[in-house]
C-alpha positions in Angstrom: 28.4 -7.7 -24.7 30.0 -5.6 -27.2 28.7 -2.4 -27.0 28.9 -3.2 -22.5 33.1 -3.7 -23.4 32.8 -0.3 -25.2 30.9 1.3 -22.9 33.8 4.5 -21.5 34.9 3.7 -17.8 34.5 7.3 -16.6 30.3 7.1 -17.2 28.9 8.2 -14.1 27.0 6.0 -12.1 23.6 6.7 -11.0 24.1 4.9 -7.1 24.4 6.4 -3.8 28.1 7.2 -2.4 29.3 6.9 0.8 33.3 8.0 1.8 36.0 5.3 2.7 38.9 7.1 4.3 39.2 9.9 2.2 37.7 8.5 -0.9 34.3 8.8 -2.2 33.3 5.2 -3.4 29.5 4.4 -5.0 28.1 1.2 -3.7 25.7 -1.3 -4.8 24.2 -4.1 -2.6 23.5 -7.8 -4.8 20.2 -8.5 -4.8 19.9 -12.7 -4.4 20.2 -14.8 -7.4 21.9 -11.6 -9.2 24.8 -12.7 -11.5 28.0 -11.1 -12.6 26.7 -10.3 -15.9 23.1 -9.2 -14.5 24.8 -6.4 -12.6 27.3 -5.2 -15.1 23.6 -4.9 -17.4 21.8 -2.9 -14.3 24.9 -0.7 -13.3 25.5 0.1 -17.0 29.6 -0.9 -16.0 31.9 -3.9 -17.5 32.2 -7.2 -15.8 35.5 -6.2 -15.8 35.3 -2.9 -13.9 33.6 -5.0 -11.4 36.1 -8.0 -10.5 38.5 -5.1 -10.8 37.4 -2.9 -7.8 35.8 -6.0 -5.9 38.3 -8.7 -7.0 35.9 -11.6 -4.7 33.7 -11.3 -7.8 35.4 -12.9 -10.1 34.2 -16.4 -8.2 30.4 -15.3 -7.9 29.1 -13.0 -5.7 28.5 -13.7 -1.5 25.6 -13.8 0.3 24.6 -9.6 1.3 28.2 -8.6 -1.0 28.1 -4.7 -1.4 29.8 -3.6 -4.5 32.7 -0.3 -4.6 33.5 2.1 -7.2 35.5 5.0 -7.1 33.7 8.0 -8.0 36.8 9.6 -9.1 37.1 6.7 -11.8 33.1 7.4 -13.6 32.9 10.7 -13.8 31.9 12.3 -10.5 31.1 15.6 -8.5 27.4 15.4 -9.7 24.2 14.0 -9.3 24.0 11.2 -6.1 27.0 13.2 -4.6 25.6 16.5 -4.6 22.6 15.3 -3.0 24.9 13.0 -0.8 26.9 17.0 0.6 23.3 18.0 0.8 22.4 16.0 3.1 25.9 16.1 4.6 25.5 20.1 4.9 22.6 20.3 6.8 20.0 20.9 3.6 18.0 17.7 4.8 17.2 15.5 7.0 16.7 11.8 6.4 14.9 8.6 7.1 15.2 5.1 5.9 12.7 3.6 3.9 12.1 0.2 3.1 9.9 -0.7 -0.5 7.3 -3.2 -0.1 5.6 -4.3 -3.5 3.4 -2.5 -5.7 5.2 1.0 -4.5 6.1 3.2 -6.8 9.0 6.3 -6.9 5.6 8.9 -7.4 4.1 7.1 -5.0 6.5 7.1 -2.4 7.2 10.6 -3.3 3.3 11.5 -2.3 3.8 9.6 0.9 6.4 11.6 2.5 5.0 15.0 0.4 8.9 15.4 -1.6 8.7 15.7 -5.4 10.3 12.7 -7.3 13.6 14.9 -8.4 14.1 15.3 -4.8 13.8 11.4 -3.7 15.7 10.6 -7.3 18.1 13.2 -7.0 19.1 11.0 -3.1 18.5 7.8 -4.4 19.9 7.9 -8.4 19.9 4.4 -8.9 16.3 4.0 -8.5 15.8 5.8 -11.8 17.4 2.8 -13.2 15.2 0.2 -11.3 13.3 0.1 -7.9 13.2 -3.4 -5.9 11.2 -4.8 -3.2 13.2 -4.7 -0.1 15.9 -1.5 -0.8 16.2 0.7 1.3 16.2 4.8 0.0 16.8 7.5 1.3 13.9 10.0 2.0 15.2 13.6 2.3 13.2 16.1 3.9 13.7 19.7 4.2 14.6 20.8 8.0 12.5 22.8 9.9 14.1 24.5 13.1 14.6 21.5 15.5 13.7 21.1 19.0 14.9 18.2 21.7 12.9 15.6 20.7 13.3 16.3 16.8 16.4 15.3 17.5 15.8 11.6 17.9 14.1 11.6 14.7 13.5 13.9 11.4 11.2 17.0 11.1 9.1 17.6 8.2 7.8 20.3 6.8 4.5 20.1 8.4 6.0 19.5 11.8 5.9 16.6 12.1 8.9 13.8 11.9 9.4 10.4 10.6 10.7 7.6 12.2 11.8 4.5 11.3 10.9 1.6 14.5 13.8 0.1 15.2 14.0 -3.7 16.9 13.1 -3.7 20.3 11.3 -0.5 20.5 7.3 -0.5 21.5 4.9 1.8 20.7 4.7 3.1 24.4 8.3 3.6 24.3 8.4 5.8 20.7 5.5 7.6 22.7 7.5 8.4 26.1 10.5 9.7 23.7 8.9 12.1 21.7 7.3 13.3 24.8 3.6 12.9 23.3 0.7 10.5 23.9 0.0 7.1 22.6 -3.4 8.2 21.5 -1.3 10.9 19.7 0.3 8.3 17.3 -2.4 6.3 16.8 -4.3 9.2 15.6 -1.4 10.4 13.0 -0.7 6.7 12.2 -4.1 4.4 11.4 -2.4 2.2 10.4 -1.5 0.9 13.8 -5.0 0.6 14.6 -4.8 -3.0 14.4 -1.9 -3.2 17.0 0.9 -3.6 14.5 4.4 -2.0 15.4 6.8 -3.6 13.4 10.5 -2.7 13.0 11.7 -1.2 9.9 8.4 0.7 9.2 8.3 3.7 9.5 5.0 6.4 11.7 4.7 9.9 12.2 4.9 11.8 15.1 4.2 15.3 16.4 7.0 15.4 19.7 6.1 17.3 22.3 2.2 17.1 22.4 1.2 15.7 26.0 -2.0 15.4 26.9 -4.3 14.3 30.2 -4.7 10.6 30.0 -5.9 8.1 32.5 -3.0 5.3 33.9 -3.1 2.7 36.0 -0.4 4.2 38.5 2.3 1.8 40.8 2.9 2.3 44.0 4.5 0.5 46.9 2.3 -1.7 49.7 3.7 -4.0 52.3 2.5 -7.2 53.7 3.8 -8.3 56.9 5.5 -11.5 57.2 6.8 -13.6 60.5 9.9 -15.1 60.2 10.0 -18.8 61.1 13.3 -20.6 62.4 15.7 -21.2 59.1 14.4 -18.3 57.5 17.2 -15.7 55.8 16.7 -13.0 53.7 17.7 -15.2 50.4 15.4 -17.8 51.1 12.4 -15.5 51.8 13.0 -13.7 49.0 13.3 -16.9 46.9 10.3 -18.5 48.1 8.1 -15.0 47.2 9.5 -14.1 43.8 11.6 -11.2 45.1 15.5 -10.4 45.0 17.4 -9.9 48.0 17.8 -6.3 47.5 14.2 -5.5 47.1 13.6 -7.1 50.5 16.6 -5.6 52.1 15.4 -2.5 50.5 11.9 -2.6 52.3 13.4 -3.5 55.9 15.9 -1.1 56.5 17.5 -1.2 59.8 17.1 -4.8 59.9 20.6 -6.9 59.5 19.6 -10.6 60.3 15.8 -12.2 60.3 15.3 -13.9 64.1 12.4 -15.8 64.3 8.9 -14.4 65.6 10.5 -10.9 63.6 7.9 -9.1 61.9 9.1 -8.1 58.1 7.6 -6.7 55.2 7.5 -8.1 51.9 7.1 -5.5 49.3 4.1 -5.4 46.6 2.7 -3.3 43.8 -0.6 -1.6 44.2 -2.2 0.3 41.3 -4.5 3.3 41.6 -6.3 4.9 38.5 -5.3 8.4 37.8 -5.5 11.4 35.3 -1.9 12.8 34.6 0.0 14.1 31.0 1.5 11.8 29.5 5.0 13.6 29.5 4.6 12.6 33.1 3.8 8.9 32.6 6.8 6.8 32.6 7.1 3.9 29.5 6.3 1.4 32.2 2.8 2.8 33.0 2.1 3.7 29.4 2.8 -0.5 28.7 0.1 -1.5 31.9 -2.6 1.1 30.6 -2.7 1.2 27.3 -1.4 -3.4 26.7 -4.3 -5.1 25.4 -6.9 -2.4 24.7 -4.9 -0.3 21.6 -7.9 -1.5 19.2 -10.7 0.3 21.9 -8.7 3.8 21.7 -8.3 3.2 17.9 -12.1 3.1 17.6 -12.9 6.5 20.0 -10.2 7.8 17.7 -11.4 6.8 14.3 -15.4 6.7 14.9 -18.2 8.0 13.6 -19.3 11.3 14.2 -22.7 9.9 15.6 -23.7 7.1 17.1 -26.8 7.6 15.5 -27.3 8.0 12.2 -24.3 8.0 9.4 -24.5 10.6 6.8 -22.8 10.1 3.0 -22.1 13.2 1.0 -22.3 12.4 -3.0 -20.8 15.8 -4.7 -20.4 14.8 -8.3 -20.9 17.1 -11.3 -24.9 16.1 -12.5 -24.8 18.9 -14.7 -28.5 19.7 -13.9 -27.9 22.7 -14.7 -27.7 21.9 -18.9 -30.6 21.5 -21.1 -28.9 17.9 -22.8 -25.9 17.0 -20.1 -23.5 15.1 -21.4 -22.9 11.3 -21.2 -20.2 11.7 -18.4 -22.9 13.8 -16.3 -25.1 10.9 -16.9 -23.3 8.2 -16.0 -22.7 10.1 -13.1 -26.3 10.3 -12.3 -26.8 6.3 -12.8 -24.3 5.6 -10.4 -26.4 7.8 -7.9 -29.9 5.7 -9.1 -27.9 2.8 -8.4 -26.7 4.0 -4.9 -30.2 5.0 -4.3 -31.4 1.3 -5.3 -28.7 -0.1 -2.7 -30.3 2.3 -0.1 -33.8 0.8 -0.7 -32.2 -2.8 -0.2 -30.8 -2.3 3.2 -33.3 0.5 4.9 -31.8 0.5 9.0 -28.3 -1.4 9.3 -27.1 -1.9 13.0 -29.9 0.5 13.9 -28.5 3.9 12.5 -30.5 6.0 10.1 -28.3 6.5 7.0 -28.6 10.0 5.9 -27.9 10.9 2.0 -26.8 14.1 0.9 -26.8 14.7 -2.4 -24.5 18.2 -4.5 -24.0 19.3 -8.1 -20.5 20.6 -8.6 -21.8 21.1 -12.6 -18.6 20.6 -13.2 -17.2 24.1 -11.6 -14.5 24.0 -9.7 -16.3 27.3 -7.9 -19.0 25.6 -7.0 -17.1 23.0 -5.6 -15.4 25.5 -3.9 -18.7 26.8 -2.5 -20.5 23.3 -1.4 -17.6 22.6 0.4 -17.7 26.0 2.6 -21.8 24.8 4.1 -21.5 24.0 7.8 -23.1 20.8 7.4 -20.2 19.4 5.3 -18.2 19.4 8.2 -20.7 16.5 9.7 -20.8 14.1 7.2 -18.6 10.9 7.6 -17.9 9.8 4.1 -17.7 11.8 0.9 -18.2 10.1 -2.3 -15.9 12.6 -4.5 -15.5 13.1 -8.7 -12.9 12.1 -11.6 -12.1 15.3 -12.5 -8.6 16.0 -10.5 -9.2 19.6 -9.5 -12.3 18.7 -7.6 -11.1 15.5 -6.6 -7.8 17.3 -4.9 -10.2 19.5 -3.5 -12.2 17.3 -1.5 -9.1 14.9 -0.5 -7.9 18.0 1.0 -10.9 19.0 2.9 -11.4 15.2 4.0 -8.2 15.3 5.5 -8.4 18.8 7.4 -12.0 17.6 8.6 -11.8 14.1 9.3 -13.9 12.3 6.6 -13.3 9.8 4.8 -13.4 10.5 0.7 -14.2 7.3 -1.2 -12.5 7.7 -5.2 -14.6 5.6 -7.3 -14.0 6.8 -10.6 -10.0 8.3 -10.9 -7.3 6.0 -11.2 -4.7 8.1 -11.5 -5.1 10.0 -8.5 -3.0 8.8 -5.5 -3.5 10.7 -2.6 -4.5 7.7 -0.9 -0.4 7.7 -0.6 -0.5 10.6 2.0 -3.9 11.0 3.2 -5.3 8.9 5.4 -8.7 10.0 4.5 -8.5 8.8 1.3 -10.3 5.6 0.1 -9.0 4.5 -3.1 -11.8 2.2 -4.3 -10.2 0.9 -8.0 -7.0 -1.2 -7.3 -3.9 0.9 -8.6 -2.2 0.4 -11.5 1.3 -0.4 -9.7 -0.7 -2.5 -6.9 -2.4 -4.6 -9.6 0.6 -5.1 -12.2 2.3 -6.8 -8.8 -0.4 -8.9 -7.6 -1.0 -10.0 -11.3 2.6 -10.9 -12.0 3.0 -12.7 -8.6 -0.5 -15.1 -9.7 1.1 -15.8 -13.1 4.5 -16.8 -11.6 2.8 -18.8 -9.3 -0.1 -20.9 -11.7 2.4 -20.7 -14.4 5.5 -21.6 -12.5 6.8 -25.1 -15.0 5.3 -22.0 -18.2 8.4 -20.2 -20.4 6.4 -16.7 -20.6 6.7 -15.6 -24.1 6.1 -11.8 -24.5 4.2 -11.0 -27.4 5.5 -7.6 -28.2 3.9 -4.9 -30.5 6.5 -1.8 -31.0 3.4 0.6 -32.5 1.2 -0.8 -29.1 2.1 -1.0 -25.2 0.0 -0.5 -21.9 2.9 1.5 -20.1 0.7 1.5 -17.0 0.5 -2.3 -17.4 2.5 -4.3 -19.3 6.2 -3.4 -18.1 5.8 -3.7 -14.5 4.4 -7.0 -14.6 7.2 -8.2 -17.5 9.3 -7.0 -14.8 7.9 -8.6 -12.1 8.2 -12.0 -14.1 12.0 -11.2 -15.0 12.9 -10.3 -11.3 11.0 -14.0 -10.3 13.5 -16.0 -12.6 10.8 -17.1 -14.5 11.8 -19.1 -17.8 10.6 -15.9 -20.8 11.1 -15.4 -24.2 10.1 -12.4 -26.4 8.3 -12.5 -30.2 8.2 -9.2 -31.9 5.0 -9.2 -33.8 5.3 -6.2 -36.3 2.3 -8.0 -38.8 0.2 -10.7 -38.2 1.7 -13.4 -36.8 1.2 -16.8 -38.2 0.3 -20.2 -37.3 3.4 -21.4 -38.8 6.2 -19.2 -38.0 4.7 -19.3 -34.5 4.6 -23.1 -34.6 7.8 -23.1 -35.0 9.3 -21.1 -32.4 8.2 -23.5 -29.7 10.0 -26.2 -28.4 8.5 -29.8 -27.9 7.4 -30.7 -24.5 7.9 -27.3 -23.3 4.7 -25.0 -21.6 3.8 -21.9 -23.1 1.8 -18.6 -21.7 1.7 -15.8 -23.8 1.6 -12.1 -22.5 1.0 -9.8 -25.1 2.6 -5.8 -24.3 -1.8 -4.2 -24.4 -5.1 -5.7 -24.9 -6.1 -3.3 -28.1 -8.2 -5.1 -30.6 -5.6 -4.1 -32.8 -2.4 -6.3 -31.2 -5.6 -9.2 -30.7 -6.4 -9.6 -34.2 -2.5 -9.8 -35.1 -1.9 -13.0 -32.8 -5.3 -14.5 -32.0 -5.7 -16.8 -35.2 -2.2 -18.3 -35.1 -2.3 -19.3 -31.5 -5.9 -20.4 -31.3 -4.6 -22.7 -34.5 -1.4 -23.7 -32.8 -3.2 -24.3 -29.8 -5.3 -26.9 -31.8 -2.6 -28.7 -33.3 0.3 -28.5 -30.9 -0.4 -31.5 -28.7 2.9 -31.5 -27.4 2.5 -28.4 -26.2 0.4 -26.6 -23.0 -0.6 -23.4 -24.5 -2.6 -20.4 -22.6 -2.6 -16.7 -23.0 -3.0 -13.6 -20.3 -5.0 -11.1 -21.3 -6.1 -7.3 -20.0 -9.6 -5.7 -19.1 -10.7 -4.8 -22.2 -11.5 -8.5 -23.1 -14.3 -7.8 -21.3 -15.4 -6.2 -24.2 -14.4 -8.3 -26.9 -17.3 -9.2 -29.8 -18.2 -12.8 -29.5 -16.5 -14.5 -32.0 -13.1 -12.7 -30.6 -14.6 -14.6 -27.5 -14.9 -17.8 -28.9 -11.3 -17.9 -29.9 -10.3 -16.8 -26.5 -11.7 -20.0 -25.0 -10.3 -22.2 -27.4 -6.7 -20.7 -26.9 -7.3 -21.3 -22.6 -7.8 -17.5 -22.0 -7.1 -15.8 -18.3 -7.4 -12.2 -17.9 -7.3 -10.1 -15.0 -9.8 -7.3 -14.2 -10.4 -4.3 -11.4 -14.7 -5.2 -11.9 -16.6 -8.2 -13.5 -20.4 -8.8 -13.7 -21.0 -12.1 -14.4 -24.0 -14.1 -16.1 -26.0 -14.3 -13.0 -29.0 -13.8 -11.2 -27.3 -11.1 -9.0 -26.7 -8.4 -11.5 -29.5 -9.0 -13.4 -32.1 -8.5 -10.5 -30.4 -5.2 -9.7 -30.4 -4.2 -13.8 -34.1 -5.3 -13.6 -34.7 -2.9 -10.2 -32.9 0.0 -11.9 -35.5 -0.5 -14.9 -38.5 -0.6 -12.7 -37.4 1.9 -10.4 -36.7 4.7 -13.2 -38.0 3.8 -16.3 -35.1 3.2 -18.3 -32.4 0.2 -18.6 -28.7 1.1 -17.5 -26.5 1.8 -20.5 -24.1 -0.5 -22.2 -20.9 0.5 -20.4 -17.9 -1.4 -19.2 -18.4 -1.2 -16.0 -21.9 -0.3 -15.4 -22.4 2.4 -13.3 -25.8 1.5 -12.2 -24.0 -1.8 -10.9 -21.1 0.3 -9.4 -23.2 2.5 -8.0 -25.3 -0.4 -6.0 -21.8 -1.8 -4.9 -20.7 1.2 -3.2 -23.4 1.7 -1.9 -24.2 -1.2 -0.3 -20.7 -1.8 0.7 -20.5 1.9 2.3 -24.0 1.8 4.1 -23.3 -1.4 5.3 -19.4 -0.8 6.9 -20.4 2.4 8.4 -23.4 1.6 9.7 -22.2 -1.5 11.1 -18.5 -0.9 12.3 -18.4 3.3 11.9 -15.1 3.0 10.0 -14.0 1.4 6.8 -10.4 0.1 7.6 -8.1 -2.9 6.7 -10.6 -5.5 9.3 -13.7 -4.8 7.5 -14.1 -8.2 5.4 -13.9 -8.8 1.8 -17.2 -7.6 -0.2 -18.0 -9.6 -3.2 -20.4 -8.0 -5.0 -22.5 -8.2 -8.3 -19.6 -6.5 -10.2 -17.6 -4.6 -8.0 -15.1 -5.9 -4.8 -13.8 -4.8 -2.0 -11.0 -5.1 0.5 -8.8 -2.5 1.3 -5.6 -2.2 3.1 -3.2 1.0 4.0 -0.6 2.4 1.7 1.5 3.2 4.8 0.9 3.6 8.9 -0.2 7.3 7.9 -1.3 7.0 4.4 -5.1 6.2 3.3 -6.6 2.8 2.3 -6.6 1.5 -1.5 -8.6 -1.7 -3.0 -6.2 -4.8 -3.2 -9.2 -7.0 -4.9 -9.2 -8.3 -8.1 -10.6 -10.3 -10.4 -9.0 -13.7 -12.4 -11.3 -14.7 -15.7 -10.7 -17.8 -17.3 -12.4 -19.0 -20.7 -11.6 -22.4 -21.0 -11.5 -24.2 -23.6 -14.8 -26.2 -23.1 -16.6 -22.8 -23.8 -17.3 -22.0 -19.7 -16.7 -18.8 -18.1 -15.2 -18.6 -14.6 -13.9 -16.2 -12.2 -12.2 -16.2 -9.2 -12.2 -12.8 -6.8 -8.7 -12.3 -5.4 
């Protein structure tokens, strides 16, 4: 609080600025639950400079309360106003986006193809923290714009963004931009399953009719005798029509006498090919209502109805006398593929066709595998690691239609912008999210105390799920451990009566061994205490007695693959050994096992259903899982499984796939 009553007034602020009047003012929107003093910490400002610009805050903040500062009083022509003139000038155009969890600023960047200095430089105050739920500022660069650009923004590629607003349909967004329905769909998967929700946001390419097929109005009219009583209100009434409509369909006729002949009007429909600049939002509703999933599936099918052929370019190495062990792991996770293949022969009575390249690690011949004709006619590519060849074939998935499964990189995320992608390992951002949501949930009456190593910390890991469990309110502490901890100083940092679940910052051996002894001790002789600990992936790999302690303490850990001590993996270890001499090497995972997964899981959803999309059902397999869902309407599909591990304390192993 000291240093915060030092801190000098004119410090620039890193929030967006809008002008009041004459006067630029940065703003800042209260999350819920935020306090005074939480804000002043965010903003980097005094609690004082806030009750003194928004004088309501001095009782609390309100429900949605937007927070003013004067940009003349901290320090600025710079940063968020230069990119606010930008924007103002004409240097960008601009769509709202709204973060849903596990996004990230690189991420989001990738999405909408902007670097992260760009989206930063618009939106300064996510450099300081990102939240479910804001809404930032994507600028993109403008591109000449035509008539229907103007209803939305243009991107480089030529095609615009647009954020659905309430009320609008996906016939209507269609009938604006003057293109087709199917048009959409095919820029947008993830409208496949008939979603259109307001707030998200689809690309578009305007003005790109084509023929389609609609169900087309027109008028018919069925004579009607009037009977003694009748008037024009009370035949329209009794028939479902308005006055005027009647009216409209008799002209020349004032007053209804009885015996009259009138005509009550009704719609016909006739079937007919026209452009779908042509078709009004009306008929786009009556054709397309109800069947969006068939014209998903012509859009997004398999190239034959046939026989579904896999493409497995991975750098073997053949070509080396002694290859090394990443060229052989490579080549078990083809035996086990090939061993999944043997388990399923015909599925839904198409011949599964393997194709099978070297890259030997060459980015040339990459280069050169992916220039044969028959490339162009597979309809899933199961690509490398190594991001120069992975980049590659993302690229050419995208420009030809095929899906590219990633198996082995996590650190690539063009599944953010490519909607061939297939992102098959959960990522990093994605799980940290999903991981802190299940610990505020099962630990929810728990104080989280964050075991903290400053030599140690899983960056990719650790903070975004800490922050996930400070944004939830949950009850936390933090112990710096700089030696090994011990059972009595830890002993005595807990309170009586109070839950405890321990996070530690990595799961090296090395932070382990400094805090395992003390709490599996604690855990012993605390019996007025709940005690557990969250651990990482490498447990997996723990020696046993490390193990052993684990259960005693009440261990969870949370993994992207587990194979447990079942007949399941071991029948497929034991066909790998028959099959080609040799047993699969001690790896964490095993190849040989992920190899079998994908494979099954692949030749099974493509054979079956053509497509792997967000509706093909959870696969649990013998150590790999599967369920996938879209990074955005346009981007490609990334894992969302998981896996929960819990060692209790009575020396059982379980494990629950999420």
């Amino acid at each position: 609080m000291l240093l915060m009553a030092q801190m000098p007034v004119s410090a620039q602020l890193r929030l967006p600025v809008k002008t009041i009047g004459r006067d630029s003012f940065y703003y800042y929107k209260v999350k819920k639950n935020e306090s005074v003093y939480e804000v002043a910490q965010k903003l980097r400002v005094t609690k004082d400079d806030i009750i003194k610009y928004n004088p309501s805050a001095s009782e609390g903040f309100v429900k949605d309360q937007t927070l003013f500062f004067p940009v003349s009083a901290f320090g600025g022509k710079t940063g968020a106003v230069q990119a606010q003139r930008s924007a103002a000038s004409g240097a960008y155009e601009t769509v709202v986006h709204t973060v849903k969890k596990g996004e990230t600023v690189y991420g989001i960047s990738k999405a909408y193809g902007i670097s992260q200095e760009r989206l930063i430089e618009a939106n300064p105050s996510i450099d300081i923290a990102m939240n479910v739920g804001d809404e930032i500022v994507i600028p993109i660069a403008r591109k000449a714009a035509t008539a229907a650009a103007s209803h939305g923004r243009q991107s480089e590629a030529g095609v615009i963004f647009h954020t659905i607003k309430r009320g609008e349909t996906l016939y209507g967004v269609a009938h604006k931009y003057n293109t087709s329905v199917e048009n959409v769909i095919a820029l947008n998967p993830g409208l496949g399953n008939g979603s259109f929700r307001a707030d998200d946001v689809i690309k578009i390419k305007p003005n790109t009719p084509q023929d389609i097929k609609v169900s087309k109005e027109f008028r018919q009219f069925v004579p009607y005798t009037v009977k003694q009583g009748d008037t024009y209100e009370s035949v329209a009434r009794s028939h479902g029509l308005t006055v005027a409509q009647l009216r409209d369909n008799n002209p020349g006729v004032d007053k209804l006498k009885k015996g009259k002949v009138i005509y009550l009007p009704q719609s016909g429909y006739e079937e007919t090919t026209v452009s779908s600049s042509s078709a009004t939002e009306k008929e786009l509703e009556r054709t397309y209502s109800g069947k969006i999933g068939s014209v998903y599936s012509q859009l997004h099918k398999a190239k034959s109805d046939k026989e579904v052929k896999i493409g497995i370019i991975l750098p073997f190495q053949l070509q080396k006398q002694d290859p090394p062990k990443q060229a052989l792991l490579y080549t078990e996770f083809y035996k086990g593929f090939l061993i999944a293949a043997d388990s399923i022969g015909k599925t839904g009575g198409k011949k599964i066709s393997i194709n099978v390249y070297d890259t030997e690690h060459n980015l040339n011949k990459t280069d050169s595998i992916l220039a044969l004709p028959e490339l162009k006619q597979l309809d899933l590519i199961i690509a490398p690691s190594e991001p120069k060849q992975l980049e590659r074939i993302n690229t050419f998935g995208e420009r030809n239609g095929i899906a590219v499964l990633n198996c082995f990189s996590m650190k690539n995320d063009d599944y953010a912008g490519n909607a061939s992608v297939i992102q098959a390992n959960v990522p990093a951002s994605y799980l940290a999210t999903y991981v802190g949501d299940w610990i505020c949930d099962r630990f929810k009456k728990h104080t989280v105390v964050f075991l903290e190593d400053p030599e140690t910390e899983d960056k990719d890991m650790y903070s975004n799920i800490k922050n996930e469990i400070v944004a939830r309110k949950m009850s936390h502490k933090t112990l710096t451990i700089a030696s090994d901890l011990t059972a009595k100083k830890l002993s005595q940092y807990l309170d009586p009566g109070t839950n405890y679940v321990f996070l530690p910052n990595s799961g090296s051996r090395k932070l382990t061994s400094k805090f395992i002894g003390a709490l599996a001790t604690v855990k012993s002789d605390r019996f007025d205490c709940d005690i557990a600990l969250i651990g990482y992936p490498e447990y997996i790999i723990y020696p046993k007695e490390t193990v052993r302690q684990l259960h005693k303490i009440d261990t969870y850990y949370f993994s992207r693959f587990y194979s447990p001590a079942t007949a399941a993996p071991r029948r497929v270890e034991n066909l790998y050994k028959a099959k080609f001499g040799e047993s699969m090497m001690n790896t964490a995972p095993k190849m040989g096992l992920m190899g079998f997964d994908v494979g099954l899981y692949v030749m099974k959803s493509l054979a079956g259903g053509a497509v792997i999309n967000e509706s093909t059902p959870l696969y649990e397999g013998v150590q790999s899982n599967f369920n996938f869902t879209r990074a955005s309407n346009w981007g490609g599909l990334f894992n969302k499984s998981y896996v929960i591990v819990h060692c209790t304390p009575s020396g059982q192993t379980r494990y629950v796939v999420r």
